[in-house]
C-alpha positions in Angstrom: 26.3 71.7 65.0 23.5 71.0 62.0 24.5 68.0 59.6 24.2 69.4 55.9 21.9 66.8 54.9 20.2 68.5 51.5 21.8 67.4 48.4 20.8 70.5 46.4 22.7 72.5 44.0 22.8 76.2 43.4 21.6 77.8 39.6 23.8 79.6 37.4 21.9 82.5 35.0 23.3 85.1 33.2 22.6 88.5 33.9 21.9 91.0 30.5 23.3 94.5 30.5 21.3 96.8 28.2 24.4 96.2 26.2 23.5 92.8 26.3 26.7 91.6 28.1 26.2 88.1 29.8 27.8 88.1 33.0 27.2 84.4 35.2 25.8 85.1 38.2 25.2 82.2 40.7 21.6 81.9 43.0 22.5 80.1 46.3 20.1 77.3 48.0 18.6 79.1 50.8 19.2 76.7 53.7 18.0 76.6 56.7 18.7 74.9 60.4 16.0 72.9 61.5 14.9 70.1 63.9 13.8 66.8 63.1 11.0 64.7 65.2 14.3 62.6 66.0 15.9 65.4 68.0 18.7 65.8 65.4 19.1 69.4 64.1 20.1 69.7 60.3 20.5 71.9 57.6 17.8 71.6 54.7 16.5 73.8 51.9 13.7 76.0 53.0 11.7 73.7 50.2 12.4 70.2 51.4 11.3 71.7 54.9 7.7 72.7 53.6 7.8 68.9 51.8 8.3 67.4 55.0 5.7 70.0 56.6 3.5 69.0 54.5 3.7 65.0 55.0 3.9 65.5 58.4 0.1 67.3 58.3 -1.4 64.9 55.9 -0.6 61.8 57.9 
């Protein structure tokens, strides 16, 4: 089982009907499942997972 390791919150933003109604709608982190060098399998957001992509290229 994948350890929830991101700390990342959703957004709320308020979607305008051409009456111009504001209803809340809420946008989700888009996590993902992936595998450390460590073995360990956790759950990250698809942008901390291009961060660490990207450190692991430049070193």
């Amino acid at each position: 089982m994948a350890v929830n390791v991101s700390k990342r919150n959703g957004n709320v933003k308020n979607i305008r009907s051409h009456a111009l109604n504001a209803t809340k709608k809420r946008q989700k982190v888009n996590l993902q499942t992936t595998t450390l060098e460590n073995g360990k399998k956790v759950r990250l957001s698809v942008k901390e997972i291009r961060t660490l992509n990207k450190e692991k290229k430049a070193a």
